[in-house]
C-alpha positions in Angstrom: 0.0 0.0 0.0 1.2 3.4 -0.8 -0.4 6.5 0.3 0.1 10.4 -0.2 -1.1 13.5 1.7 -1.5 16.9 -0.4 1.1 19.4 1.4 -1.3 22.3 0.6 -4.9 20.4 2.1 -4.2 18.1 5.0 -7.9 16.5 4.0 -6.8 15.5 0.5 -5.5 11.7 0.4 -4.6 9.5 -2.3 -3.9 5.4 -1.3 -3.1 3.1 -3.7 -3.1 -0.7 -3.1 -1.7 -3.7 -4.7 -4.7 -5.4 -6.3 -4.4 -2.0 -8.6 -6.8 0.6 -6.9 -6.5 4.0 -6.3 -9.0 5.4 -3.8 -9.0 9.4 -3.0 -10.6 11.6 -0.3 -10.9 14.8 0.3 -12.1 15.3 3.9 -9.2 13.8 5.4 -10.5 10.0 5.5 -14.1 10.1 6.5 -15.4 9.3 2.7 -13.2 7.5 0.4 -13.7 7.4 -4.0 -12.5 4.6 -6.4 -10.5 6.6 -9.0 -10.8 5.6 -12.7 -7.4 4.4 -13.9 -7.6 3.9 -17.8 -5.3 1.1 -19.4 -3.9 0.2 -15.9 -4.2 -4.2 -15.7 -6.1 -5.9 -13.1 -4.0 -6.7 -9.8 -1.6 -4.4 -10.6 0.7 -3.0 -8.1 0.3 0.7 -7.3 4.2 1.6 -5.8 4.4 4.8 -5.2 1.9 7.9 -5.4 2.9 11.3 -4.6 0.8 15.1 -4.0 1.9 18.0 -6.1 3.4 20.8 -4.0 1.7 23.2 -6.5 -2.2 22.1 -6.8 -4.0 20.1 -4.5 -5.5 18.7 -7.6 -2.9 17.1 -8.8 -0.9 13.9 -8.1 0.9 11.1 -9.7 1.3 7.7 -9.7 3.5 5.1 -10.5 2.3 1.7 -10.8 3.6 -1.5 -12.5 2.7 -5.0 -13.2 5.8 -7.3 -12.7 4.3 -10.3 -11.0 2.2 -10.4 -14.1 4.9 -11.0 -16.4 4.3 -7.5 -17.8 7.1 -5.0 -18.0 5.3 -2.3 -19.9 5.4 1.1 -17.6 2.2 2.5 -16.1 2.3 6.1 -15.2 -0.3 8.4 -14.8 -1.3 12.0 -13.7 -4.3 13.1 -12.3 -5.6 17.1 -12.6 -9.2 16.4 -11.2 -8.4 15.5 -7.5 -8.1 11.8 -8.3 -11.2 11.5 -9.9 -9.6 10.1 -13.3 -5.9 9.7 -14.2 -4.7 9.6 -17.7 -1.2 8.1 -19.3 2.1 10.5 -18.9 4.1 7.1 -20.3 4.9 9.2 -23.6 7.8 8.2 -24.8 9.0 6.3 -22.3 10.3 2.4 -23.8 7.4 0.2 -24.0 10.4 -2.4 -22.0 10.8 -0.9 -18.2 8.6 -0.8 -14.9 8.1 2.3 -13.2 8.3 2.0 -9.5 8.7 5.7 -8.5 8.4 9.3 -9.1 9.3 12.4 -7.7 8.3 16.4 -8.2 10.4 18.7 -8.1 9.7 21.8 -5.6 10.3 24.5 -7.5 9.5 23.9 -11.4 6.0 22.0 -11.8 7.0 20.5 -14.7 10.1 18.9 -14.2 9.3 15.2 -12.7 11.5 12.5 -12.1 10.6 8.5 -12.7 12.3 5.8 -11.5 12.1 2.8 -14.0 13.0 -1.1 -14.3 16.6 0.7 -16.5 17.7 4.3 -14.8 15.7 7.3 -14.1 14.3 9.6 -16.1 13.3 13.3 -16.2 11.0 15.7 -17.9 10.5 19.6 -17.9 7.7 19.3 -19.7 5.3 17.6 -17.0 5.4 14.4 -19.1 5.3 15.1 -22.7 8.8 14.0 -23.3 11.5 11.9 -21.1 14.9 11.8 -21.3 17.4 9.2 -19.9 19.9 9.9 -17.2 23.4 8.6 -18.3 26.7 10.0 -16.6 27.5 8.0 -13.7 24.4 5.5 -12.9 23.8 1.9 -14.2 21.0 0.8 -16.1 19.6 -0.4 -12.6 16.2 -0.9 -11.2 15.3 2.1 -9.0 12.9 1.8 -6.3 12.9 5.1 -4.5 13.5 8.4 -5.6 14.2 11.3 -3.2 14.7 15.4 -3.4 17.0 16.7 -0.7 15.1 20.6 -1.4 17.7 22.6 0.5 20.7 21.5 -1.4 18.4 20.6 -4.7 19.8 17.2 -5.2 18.0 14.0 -6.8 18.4 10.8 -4.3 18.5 7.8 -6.3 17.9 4.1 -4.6 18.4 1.4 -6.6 17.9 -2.4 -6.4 21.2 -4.2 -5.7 23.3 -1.4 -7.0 23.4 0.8 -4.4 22.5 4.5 -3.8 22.8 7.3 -6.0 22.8 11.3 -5.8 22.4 13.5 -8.5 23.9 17.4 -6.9 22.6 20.7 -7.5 20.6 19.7 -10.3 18.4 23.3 -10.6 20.2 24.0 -14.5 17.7 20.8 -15.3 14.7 23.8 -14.2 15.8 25.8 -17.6 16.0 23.5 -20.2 13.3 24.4 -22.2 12.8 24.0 -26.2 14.2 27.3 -26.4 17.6 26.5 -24.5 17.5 23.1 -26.4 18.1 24.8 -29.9 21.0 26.6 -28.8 24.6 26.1 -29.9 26.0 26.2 -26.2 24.3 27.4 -22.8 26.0 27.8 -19.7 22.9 27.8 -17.3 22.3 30.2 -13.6 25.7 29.1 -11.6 24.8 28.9 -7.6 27.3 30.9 -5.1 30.2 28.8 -4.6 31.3 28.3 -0.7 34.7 28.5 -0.4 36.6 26.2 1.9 39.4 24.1 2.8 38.3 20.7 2.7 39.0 18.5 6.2 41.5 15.2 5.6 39.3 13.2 8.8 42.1 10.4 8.4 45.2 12.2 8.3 45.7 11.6 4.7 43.9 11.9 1.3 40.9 9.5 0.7 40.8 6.8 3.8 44.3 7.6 4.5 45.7 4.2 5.8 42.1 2.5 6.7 42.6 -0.4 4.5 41.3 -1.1 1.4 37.9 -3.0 3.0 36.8 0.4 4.6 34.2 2.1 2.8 33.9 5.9 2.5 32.2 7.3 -0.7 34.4 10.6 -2.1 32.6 14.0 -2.0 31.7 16.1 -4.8 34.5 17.9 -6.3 34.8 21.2 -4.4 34.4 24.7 -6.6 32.2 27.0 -8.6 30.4 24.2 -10.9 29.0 25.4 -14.3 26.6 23.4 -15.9 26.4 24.1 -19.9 25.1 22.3 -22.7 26.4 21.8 -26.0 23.8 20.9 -28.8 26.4 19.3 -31.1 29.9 17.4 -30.6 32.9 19.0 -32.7 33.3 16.3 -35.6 37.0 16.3 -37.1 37.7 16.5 -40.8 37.8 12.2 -40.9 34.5 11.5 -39.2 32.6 14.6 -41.5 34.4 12.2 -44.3 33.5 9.0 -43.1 29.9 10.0 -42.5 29.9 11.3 -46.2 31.1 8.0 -47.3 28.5 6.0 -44.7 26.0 8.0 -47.0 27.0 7.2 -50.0 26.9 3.8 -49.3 23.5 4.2 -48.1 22.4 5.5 -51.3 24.2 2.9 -53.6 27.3 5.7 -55.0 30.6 5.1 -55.5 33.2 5.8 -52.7 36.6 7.7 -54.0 39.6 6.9 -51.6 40.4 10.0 -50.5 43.2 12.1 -52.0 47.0 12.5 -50.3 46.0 16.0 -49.6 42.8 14.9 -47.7 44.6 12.8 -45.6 47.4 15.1 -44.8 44.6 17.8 -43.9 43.4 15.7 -41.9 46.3 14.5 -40.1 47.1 17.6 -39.4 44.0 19.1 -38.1 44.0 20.2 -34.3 42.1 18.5 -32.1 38.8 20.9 -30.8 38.2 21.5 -27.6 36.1 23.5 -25.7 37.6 26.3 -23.2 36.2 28.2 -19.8 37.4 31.7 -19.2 37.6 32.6 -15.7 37.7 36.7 -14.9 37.5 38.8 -11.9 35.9 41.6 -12.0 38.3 44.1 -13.4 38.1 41.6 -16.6 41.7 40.0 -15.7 41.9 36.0 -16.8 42.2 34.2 -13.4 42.2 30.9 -15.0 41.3 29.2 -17.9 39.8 25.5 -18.2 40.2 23.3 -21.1 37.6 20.0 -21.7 36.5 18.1 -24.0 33.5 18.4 -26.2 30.5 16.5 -25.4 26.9 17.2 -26.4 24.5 17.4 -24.2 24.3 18.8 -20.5 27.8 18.6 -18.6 29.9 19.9 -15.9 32.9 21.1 -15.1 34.1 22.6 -11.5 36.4 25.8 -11.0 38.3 24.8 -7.7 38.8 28.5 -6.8 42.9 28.7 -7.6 45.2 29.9 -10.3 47.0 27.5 -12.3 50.0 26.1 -11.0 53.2 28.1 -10.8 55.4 24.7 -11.0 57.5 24.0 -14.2 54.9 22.3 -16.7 55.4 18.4 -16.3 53.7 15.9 -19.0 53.7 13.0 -15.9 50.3 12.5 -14.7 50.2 13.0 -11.2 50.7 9.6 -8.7 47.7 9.3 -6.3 49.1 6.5 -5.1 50.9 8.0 -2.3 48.6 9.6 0.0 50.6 11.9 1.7 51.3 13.6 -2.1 49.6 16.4 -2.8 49.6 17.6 -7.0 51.3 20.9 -7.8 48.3 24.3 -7.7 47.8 27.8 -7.0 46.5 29.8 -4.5 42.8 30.6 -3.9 41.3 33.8 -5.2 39.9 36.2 -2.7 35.7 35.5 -2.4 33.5 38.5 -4.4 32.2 38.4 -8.3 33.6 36.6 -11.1 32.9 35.8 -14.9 32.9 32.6 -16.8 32.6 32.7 -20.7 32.6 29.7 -23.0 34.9 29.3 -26.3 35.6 26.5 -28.6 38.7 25.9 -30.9 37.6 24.2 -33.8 40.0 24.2 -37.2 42.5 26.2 -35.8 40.5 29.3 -34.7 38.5 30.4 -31.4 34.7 30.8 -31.3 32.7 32.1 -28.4 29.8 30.1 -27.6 28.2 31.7 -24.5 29.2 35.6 -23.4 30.5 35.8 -19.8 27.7 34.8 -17.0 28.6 36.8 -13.3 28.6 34.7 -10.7 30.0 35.1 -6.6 32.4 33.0 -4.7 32.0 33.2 -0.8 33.4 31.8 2.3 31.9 29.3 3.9 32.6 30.8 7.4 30.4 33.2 8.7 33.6 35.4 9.7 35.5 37.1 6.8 38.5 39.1 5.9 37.6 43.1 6.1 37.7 44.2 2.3 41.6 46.0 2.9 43.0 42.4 4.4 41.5 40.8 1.0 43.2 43.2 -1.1 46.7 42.6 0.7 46.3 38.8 0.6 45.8 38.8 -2.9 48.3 41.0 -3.3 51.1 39.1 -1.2 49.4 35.9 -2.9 50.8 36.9 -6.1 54.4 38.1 -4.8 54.3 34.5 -3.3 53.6 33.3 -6.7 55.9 35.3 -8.8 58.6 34.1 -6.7 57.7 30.5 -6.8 57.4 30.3 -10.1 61.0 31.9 -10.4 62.3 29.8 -8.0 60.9 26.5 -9.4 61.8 27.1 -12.5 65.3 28.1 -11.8 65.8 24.8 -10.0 64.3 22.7 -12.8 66.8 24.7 -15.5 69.2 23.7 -12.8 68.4 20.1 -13.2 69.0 19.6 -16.8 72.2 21.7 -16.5 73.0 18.7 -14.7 71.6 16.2 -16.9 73.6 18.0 -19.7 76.7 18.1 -17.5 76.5 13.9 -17.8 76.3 14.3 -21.9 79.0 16.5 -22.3 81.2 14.2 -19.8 80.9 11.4 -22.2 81.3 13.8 -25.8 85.0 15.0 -24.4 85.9 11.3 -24.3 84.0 10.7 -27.6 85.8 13.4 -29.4 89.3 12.8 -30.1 90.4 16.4 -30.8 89.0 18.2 -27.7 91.2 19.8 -25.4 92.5 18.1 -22.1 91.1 20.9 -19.9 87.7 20.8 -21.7 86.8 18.2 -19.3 87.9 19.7 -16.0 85.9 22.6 -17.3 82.7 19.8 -17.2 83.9 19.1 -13.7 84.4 22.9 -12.4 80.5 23.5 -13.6 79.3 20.1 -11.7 80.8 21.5 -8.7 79.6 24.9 -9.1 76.2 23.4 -9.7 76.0 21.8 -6.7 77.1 24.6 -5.1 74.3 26.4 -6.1 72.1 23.9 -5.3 73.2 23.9 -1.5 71.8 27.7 -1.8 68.5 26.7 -3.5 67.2 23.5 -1.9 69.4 23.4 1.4 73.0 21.1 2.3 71.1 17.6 2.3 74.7 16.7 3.8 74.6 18.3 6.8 71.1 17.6 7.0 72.1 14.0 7.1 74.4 14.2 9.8 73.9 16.4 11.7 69.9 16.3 12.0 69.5 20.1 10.6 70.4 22.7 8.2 70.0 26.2 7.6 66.5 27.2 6.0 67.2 27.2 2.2 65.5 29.6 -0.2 63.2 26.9 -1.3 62.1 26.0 2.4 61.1 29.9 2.9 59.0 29.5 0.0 57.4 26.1 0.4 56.3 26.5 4.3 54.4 29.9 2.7 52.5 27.8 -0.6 51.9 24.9 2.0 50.3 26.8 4.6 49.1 30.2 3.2 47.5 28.4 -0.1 45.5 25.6 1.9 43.8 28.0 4.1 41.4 31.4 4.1 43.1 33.2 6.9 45.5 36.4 6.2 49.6 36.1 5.9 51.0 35.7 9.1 54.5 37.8 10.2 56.5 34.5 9.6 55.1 34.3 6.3 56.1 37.9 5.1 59.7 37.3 6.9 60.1 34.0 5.0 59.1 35.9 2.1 61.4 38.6 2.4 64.1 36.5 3.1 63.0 34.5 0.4 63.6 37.2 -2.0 66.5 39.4 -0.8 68.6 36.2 -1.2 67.3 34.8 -4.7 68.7 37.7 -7.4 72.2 36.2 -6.6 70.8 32.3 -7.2 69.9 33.8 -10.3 73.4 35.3 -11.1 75.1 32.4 -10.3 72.6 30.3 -12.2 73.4 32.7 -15.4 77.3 32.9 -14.8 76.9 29.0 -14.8 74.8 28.4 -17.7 77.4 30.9 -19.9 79.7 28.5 -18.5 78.6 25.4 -20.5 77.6 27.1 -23.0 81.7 27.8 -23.8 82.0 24.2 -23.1 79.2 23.0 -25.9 81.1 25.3 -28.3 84.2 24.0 -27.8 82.6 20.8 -28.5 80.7 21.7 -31.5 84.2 23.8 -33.0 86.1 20.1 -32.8 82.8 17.9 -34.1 81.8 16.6 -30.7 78.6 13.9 -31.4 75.1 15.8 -30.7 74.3 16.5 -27.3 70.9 17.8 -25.4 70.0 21.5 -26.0 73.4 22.4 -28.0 72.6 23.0 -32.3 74.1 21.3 -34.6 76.5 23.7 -36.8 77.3 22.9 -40.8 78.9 24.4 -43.8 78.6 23.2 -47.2 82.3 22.6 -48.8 
């Protein structure tokens, strides 16, 4: 037995049983009315009714006949107080039970089923349903749920566990209108902004084991939402779907020419790209994806890029206390988002920039002057760290060069005898610079500590400062400063260095030393 109370009449009820009646009342259970249900088979189960939040003349129901060996859905709607019920299966496959439905609390029109494969929505109070794909199995769902504050779809399903669809108001403005559309980002909700809590010391389930359970949050950030009417088809597949049509039609199919197939080797791959500004119109970030049609998201997690030297290595999650290379946060207030795609080689704008507002999640907040001068020392921070990474990865492959050029004086019979004490003198001086830069691991070794190196200043500020809201502390600023006062002469020495080998590869190149990393090859016709 299912029953339903209207939220706006306490007196309206609507009961459903499983023999396949639905009985109504409307003076809260003194007089009950057999409700005409059209189509609907004997003894079938009625699982789940529900009142509309919006007219206490309207309910749904969701019935089905599964015992019966009959898989066809049964939906129906009612207008009249339960009175009669009519058919809202439209286009729903004729294969599929429905065992549940939900309203949503806002738009009247948009419903939500819960079928024998998936769920399914509509913003068009049953005319049309569409399939829910990303993330959920084809599964049986039994119970369907609306959490209203935070706007999210609960999804229970038989066997295959629970579900939850987050923030899904953009769903509220898909209309026909949006629909025929090249690209739509839709209304963006204020994103909190917080550091999220590690509960087990360490990323994920820290060192639980791998039998304890803990389903990951959402990703934190703004989120947009946008849809994309049509995916970005490359030269080949416009060709191949030329050629599928052709065959359709009985013609001949030409093998494509070599200049086809270079044009279309050579094409760029399209992509679609999110254009993050602050308010002043300055790029905080841009966000690259690929195209999919449809409705999609992608989430902003509130930082600048990285200031790290660009690596091609994907990032190893394995190691929990790890954390991958990123920026610092922006300060909370009003920011832009615009969509673009590149498509053969040129940049289009799909959607014009759409405001939205980043907040803290605490109630307490920096006064508007401490914002300014955390952004403000943010960037210094990140100037400098991006200097100072970069000049210790150019330092590295000076000294993955050094090795090369060790081997090409020994390879090359008619270098000079100093040329490779000259390698030696720049390994040592190398090292000595990295003592400056990262520390003396030596000491460190032995005798338990070293001096703060330039590189420690900066990482306890980016590993402190850029995982929390609060302002720059005095140690901060005086790591900083120290930071910075001492780094022009790493840089110096880094340069003096680097012109260093440089002599050396040109000694090597003048007596026809074999190729080594970053040194061009020189030739003269004779």
């Amino acid at each position: 037995v299912t029953i339903a109370e209207s939220p706006i009449d306490e007196n309206v009820l609507f009961v459903g049983s499983g023999d396949g009646l639905i009985h109504y009342t409307n003076d809260g259970g003194s007089n009950w009315q057999r409700s005409s249900v059209p189509n609907l088979p004997e003894y079938a189960r009625i699982h789940h009714i529900i009142a509309s939040r919006f007219d206490k003349q309207i309910a749904y129901v969701a019935c089905h006949n599964y015992v019966g060996g009959d898989r066809s859905p049964y939906l129906y709607k009612t207008t009249d107080g339960g009175k009669s019920w009519y058919s809202i299966n439209s286009n729903l496959p004729g294969e599929g039970c429905t065992y549940s439905i939900a309203e949503d609390h806002i738009e009247k029109n948009l419903l939500f089923v819960g079928t024998q494969f998936g769920v399914y929505f509509t913003t068009s109070g049953g005319d049309e349903w569409i399939l829910f794909k990303n993330g959920i199995p084809p599964a049986t769902v039994m119970d369907l749920d609306i959490q209203r504050r935070e706007n999210d779809l609960v999804v229970s399903t038989f066997g295959r566990g629970v579900y939850i669809l987050d923030e899904y108001t953009p769903l509220r403005y898909l209309s026909k209108e949006t629909l025929r559309k090249v690209a739509e980002i839709f209304p963006i909700k204020d994103a909190l902004m917080f550091i999220p809590a590690n509960p087990f010391g360490f990323r994920g389930v820290g060192f639980q084991g791998a039998s304890f359970y803990s389903a990951p949050n959402p990703e934190i950030g703004a989120v947009f939402t946008y849809y994309l009417k049509d995916e970005f088809k490359s030269l080949k597949e416009k060709r191949r779907d030329e050629e599928k049509e052709k065959q359709k039609n009985g013609e001949d199919i030409k093998y494509p020419s070599y200049e086809i197939l270079l044009k279309e080797q050579e094409e760029p791959d399209a992509y679609l790209l999110f254009t993050i500004t602050d308010e002043q119109g300055n790029v905080v970030r841009k966000i690259k994806t690929d195209p999919k049609n449809g409705v999609n998201r992608i989430v902003w997690n509130f930082r600048y890029n990285t200031f790290n030297p660009i690596s091609l290595k994907p990032f190893d999650y394995s190691v929990p206390w790890n954390e991958p290379d990123r920026g610092y946060m922006v300060v909370p207030g009003n920011y832009n988002v615009s969509l673009s795609k590149f498509e053969n080689g040129a940049f289009t704008e799909l959607v014009a920039p759409i405001k939205f507002n980043c907040k803290p999640l605490n109630i307490t907040s920096l006064p508007a002057d401490d914002k300014i001068a955390l952004d403000t020392f943010n960037k210094k921070v990140a100037e400098l760290t991006r200097a100072i990474t970069g000049a210790d990865a150019y330092r590295k492959e000076l000294v993955q060069k050094l090795s090369y050029l060790k081997i090409a004086t020994f390879e090359t019979a008619n270098v000079p005898e100093n040329t490779f004490n000259k390698v030696l003198t720049a390994e040592l001086t190398l090292k000595e610079l990295n003592r400056k830069l990262n520390g003396d691991g030596l000491r460190r070794r032995y005798e338990g500590a070293s001096p703060s190196s330039i590189k420690d200043r900066v990482d306890l500020i980016t590993a402190a400062l850029w995982n929390t809201t609060a302002a720059p502390t005095t140690t901060f600023i005086k790591s900083y400063d120290d930071a910075a006062s001492k780094f022009d002469d790493v840089l110096v020495f880094l340069k003096t260095i680097d012109n260093e080998i440089k002599q050396i590869e040109q000694i090597l190149e003048k007596h026809g030393a074999p190729y080594t990393p970053g040194r061009f090859p020189e030739w003269k016709k004779n």
